[in-house]
C-alpha positions in Angstrom: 0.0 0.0 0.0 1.5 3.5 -1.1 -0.6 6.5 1.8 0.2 9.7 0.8 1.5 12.3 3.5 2.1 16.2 1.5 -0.3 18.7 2.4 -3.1 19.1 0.0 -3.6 21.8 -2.4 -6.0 24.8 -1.7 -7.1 24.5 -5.5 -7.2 22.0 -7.9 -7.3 22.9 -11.7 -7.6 20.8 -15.0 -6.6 21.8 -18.4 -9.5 22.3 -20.7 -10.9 18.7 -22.4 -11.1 18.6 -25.9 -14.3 20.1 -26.9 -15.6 16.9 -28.4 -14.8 15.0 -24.8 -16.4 17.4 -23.2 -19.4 14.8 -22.4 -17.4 13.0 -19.0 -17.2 16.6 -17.2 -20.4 17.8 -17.7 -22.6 18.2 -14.6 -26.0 16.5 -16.1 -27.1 13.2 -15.2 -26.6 10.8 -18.3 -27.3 6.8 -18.3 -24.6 6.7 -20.8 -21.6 8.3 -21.7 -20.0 7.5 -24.9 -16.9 7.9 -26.7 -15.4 5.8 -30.0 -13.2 7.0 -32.6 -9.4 6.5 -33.6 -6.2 6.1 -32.2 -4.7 9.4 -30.2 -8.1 11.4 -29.6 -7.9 11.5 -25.7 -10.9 9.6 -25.2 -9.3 7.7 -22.2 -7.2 10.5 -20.7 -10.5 12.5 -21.0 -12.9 10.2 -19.1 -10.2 9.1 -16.6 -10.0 12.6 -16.2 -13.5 13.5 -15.7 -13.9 10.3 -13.1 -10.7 11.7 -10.6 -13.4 14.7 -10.9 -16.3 12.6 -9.5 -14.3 10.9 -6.7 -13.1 14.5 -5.5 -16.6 15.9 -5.2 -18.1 13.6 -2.9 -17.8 9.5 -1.8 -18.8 7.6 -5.4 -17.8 3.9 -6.3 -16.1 3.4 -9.6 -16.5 0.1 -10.9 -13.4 0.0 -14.4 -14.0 -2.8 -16.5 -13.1 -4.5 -19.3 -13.5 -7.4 -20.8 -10.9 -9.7 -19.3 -8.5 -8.8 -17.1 -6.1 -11.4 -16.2 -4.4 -9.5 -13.5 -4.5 -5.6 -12.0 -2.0 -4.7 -14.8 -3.9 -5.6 -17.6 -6.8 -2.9 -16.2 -6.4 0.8 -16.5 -5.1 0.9 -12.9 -1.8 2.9 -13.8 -4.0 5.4 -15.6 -5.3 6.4 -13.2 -2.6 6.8 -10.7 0.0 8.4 -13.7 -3.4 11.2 -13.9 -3.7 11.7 -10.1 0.2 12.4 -9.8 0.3 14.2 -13.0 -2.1 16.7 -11.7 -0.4 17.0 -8.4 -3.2 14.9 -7.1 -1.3 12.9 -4.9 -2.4 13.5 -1.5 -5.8 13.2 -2.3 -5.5 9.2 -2.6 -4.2 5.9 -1.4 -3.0 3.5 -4.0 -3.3 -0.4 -2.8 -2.4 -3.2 -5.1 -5.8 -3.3 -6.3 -7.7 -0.6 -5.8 -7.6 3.5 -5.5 -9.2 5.2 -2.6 -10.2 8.7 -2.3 -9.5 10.7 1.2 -13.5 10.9 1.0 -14.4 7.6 0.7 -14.4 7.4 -3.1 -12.7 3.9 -4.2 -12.0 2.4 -7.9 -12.5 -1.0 -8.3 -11.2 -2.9 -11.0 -12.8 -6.0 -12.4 -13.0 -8.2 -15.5 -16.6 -8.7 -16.7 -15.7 -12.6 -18.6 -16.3 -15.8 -16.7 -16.8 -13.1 -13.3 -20.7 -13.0 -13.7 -21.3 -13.9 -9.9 -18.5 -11.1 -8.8 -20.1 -8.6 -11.0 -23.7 -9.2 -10.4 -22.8 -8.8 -6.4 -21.0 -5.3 -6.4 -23.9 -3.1 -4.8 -23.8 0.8 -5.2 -21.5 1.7 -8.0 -22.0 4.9 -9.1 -20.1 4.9 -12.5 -18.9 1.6 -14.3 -16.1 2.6 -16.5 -15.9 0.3 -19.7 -12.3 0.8 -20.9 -11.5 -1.0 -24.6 -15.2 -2.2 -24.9 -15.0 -3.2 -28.5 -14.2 -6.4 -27.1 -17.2 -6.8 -24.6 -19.9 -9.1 -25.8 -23.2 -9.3 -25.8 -23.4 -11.5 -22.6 -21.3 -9.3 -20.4 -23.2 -6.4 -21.8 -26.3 -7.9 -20.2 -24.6 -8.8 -17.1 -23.3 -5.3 -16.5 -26.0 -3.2 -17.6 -28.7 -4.3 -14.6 -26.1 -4.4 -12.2 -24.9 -0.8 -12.3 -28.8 -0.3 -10.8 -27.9 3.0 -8.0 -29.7 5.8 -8.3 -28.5 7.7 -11.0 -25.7 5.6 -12.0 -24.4 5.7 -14.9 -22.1 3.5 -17.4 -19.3 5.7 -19.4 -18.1 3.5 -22.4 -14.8 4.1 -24.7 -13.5 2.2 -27.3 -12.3 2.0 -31.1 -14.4 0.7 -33.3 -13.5 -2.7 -34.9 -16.3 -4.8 -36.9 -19.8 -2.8 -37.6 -21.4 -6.3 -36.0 -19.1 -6.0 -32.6 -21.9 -5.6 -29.6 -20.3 -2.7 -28.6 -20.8 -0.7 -31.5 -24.3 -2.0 -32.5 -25.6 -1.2 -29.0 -23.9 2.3 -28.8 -23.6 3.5 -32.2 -25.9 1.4 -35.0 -28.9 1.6 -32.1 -27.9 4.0 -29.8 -29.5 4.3 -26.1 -31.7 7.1 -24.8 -30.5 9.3 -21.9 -27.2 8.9 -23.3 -24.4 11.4 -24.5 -22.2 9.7 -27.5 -19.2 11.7 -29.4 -17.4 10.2 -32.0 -13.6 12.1 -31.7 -10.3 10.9 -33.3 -6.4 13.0 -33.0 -7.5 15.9 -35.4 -9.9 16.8 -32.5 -7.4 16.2 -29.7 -5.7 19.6 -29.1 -3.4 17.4 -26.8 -2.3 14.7 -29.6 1.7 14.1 -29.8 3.5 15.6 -32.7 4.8 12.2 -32.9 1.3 10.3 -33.0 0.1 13.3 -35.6 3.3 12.1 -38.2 2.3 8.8 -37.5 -1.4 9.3 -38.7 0.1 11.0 -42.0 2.4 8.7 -43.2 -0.1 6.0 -43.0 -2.9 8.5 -44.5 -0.4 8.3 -47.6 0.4 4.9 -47.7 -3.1 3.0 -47.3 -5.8 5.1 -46.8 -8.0 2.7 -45.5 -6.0 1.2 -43.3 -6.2 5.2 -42.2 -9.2 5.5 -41.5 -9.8 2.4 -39.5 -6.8 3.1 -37.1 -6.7 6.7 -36.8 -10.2 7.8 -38.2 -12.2 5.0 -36.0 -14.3 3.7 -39.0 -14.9 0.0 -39.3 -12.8 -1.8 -41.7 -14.3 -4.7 -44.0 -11.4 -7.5 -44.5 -10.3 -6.1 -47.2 -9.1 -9.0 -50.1 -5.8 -7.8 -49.9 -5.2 -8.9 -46.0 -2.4 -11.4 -45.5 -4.9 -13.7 -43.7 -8.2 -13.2 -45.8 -11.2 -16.0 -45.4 -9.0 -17.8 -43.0 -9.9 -16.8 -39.6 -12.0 -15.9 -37.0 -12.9 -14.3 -33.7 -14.6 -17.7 -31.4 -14.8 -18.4 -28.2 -13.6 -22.0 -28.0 -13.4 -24.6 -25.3 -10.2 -24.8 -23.2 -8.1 -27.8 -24.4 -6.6 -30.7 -22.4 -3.6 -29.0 -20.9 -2.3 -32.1 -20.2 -3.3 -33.6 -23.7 -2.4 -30.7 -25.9 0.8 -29.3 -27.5 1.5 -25.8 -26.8 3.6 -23.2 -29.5 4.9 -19.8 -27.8 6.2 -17.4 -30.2 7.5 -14.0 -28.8 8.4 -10.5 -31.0 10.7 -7.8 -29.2 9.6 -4.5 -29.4 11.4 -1.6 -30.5 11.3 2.2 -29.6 7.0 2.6 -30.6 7.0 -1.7 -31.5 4.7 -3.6 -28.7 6.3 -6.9 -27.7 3.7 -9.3 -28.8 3.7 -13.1 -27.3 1.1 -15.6 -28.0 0.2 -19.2 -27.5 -1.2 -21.2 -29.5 -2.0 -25.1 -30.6 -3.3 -27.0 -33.2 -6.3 -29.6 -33.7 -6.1 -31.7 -36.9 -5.8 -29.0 -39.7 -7.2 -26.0 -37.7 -5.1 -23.4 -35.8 -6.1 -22.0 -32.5 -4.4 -18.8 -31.0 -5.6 -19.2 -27.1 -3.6 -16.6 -25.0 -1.5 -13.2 -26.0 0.2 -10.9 -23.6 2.5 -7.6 -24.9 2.7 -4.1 -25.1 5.2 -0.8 -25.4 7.3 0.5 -22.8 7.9 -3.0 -21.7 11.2 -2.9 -19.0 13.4 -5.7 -19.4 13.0 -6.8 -15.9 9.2 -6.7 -16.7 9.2 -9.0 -19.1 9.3 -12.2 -17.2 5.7 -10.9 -15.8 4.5 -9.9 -19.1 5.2 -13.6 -20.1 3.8 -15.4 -17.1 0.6 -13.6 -17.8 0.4 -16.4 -20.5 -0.4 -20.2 -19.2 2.7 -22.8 -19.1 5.0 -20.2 -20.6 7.5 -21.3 -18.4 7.4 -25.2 -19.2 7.2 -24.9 -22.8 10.3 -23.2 -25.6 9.5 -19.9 -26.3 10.7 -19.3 -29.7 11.8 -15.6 -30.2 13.0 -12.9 -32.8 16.9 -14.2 -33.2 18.0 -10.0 -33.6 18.0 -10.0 -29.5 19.9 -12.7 -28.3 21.3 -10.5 -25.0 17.4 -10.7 -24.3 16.9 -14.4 -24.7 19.9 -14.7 -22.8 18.6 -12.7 -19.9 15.0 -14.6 -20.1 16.8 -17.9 -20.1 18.0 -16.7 -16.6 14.8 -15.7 -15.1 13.9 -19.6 -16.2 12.1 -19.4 -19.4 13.2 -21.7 -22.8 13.7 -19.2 -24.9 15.2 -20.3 -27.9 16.1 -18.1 -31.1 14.1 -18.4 -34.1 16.4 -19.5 -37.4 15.5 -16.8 -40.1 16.6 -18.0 -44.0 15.7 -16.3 -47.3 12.1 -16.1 -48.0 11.1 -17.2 -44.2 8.5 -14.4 -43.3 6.7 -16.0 -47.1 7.4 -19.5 -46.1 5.8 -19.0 -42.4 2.4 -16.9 -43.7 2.1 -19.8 -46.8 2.1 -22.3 -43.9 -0.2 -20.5 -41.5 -2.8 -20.0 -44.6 -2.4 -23.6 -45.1 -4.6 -24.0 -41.9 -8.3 -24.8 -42.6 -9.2 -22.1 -40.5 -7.7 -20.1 -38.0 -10.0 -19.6 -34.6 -8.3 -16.7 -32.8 -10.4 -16.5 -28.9 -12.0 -12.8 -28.3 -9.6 -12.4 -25.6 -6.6 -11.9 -28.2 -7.9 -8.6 -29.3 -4.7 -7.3 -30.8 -3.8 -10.9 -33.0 -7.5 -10.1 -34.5 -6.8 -6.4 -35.3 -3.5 -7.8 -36.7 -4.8 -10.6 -39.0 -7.4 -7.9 -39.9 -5.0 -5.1 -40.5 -1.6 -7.7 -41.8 -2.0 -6.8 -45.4 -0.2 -7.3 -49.0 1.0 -4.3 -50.7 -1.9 -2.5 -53.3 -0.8 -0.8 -56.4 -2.0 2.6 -56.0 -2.6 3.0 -60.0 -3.9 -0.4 -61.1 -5.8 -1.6 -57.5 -3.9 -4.7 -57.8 -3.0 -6.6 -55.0 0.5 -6.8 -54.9 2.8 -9.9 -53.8 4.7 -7.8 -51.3 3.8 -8.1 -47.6 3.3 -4.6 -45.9 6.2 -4.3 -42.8 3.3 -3.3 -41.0 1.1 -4.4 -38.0 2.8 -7.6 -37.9 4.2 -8.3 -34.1 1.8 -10.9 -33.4 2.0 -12.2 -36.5 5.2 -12.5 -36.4 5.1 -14.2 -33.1 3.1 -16.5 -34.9 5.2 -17.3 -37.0 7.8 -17.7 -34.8 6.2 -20.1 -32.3 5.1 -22.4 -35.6 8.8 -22.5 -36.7 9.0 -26.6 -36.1 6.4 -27.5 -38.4 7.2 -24.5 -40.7 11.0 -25.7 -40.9 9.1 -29.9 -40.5 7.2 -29.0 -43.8 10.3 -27.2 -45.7 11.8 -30.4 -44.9 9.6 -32.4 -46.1 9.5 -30.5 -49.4 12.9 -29.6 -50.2 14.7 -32.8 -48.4 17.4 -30.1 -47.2 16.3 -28.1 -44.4 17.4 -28.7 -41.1 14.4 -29.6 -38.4 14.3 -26.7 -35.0 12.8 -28.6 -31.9 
């Protein structure tokens, strides 16, 4: 538990919210509060913003959700706590290992709403549930949260980046939108706020692929287009857990660099169909963090890890910390040779809880000739670090099958 001691402020002040965010600091009483749009509009920053507001002004509960939430640090905990001391806020709260408390009384709770629908359905008097990332939340949890946020004059804030036009989430809140409800659809050229650097990023992609544009940094929904690496083979399910102690696990692990997530997955296969179970990643990643990044995954410590060969000091340090980490061979042509054998799979089944693999396979694209439309046989360097680790974790059979073709290449195990 971190107390905080300093004296508090005589006056607290926040910077202005963009105009279009403007909906989590206004005083009326809304069922719903809604913001979705693209990449770098403040929409988080905005609402965790407007919810320190709440907890300040008198004792509320603060359910934050999402929909799953393996440990504290997958939830939008250190948010909230980087906003509270970025504001010089500190002495107003108590941070405990999982939850925020308000000198007042105010506290943030922090839940995931899959597989928790008795946890959920007994939290009594929340004043605000916070959906963070709710593109992912389905229909089920929808209907579990919704009649449990039941206080008087609670209300549900919801933010997210649109995905797929048929997602829950965006048929509930944007295709048939709620009464009593407040919805703004914002992306970065409405953020006052938005890093210089985020702002170059959205123009170089404007001029290379437009659509892929104005998916990621316009939040429109993007169609599979033909030209995806991955098209007609896969597909967001919610499959059964296998036999752990039947089944043959692949990890596959991509290092991040500077802006780059590290992206790890897991994944097995079932006769001719590929399954992608678990991932765990993201930027800013320490070194020393990365053994709990990877932990977060199931039997990542009893099965090889096979990872990008350009860090070896990394697998080096990882094989210390007691993971198999073992560097993936790379030979001429073996990004082509590892997305021909993963399209080889009758279908790919990627579980709703791998949100960033599906935005991948969706966004994972061949080049397009900009004159003629036509698809190009050059893969995009682009949106690729789970694929990648994909790719990696399937080296065995990839290398088995190269084998088995070409009588020459040597077998990884």
């Amino acid at each position: 538990m971190r107390k905080t001691t300093e004296n508090r402020p005589a006056s607290i002040s926040f910077p202005p919210p963009p105009p279009k965010l403007g909906l989590f600091f206004a005083p009326d009483f809304r069922r719903y509060r809604v913001a979705y749009g693209g990449r770098a509009s403040g929409k988080s920053w905005a609402a965790v913003e407007g919810l320190i507001i709440r907890a300040l002004q008198k004792p509320v509960r603060i359910l934050c959700c999402r929909e799953y939430q393996v440990t504290i640090r997958d939830s939008i905990k250190r948010v909230i706590e980087d906003s509270v001391e970025r504001f010089g806020l500190s002495a107003y709260f108590t941070f405990t290992e999982s939850e925020i408390r308000c000198f007042n009384g105010s506290v943030f709770m922090f839940r995931g709403l899959h597989n928790n629908v008795s946890e959920i359905k007994s939290l009594e008097n929340i004043a605000i549930a916070y959906v963070e990332e709710a593109e992912s939340v389905s229909e089920h949890s929808w209907n579990t949260l919704i009649p449990t946020i039941r206080a008087e004059n609670s209300e549900i804030w919801v933010v997210f980046n649109p995905r797929d036009e048929k997602d829950a989430t965006y048929q509930r809140f944007v295709v048939h939108p709620p009464g009593n409800s407040r919805i703004s659809f914002v992306n970065y050229t409405d953020n006052p706020y938005c890093p210089a650097v985020m702002a170059e990023e959205a123009e170089n992609c404007r001029r290379l692929d437009f659509d892929l544009y104005s998916h990621v940094w316009l939040g429109r929904c993007r169609k599979i287009s033909e030209a995806a690496v991955f098209h007609g083979k896969f597909e967001m399910y919610e499959f059964d857990p296998p036999d752990e102690a039947k089944t043959r696990f692949y990890y596959g692990l991509d290092f991040g660099y500077s802006t780059d997530p590290n992206a790890f997955i897991r994944c097995f296969v079932e006769e001719n169909e590929l399954f992608i179970d678990y991932e765990s990643g993201g930027t800013g990643i320490d070194l020393d963090e990365m053994p709990q990044m990877l932990d977060r995954v199931p039997g990542a410590r009893k099965w090889p890890i096979r990872a990008d060969s350009a860090r070896p000091e990394t697998i080096a340090h990882l094989r210390r910390r007691g993971f198999n980490t073992v560097a993936c061979a790379k030979w001429k042509g073996s990004v082509e040779d590892g997305i021909g054998f993963i399209r080889s799979f009758e279908r790919i089944y990627i579980h709703p809880r791998c949100k960033h693999v599906y935005e991948e396979f969706q966004l994972y694209s061949y080049k397009i000739d900009k004159n003629s439309g036509e698809i190009l046989p050059i893969v995009v360097d682009a949106y690729n670090h789970y694929c990648d680790a994909l790719r990696y974790a399937l080296e065995p059979l990839i290398r088995r099958r190269g084998a088995a073709a070409t009588g020459t290449m040597a077998l990884s195990f």
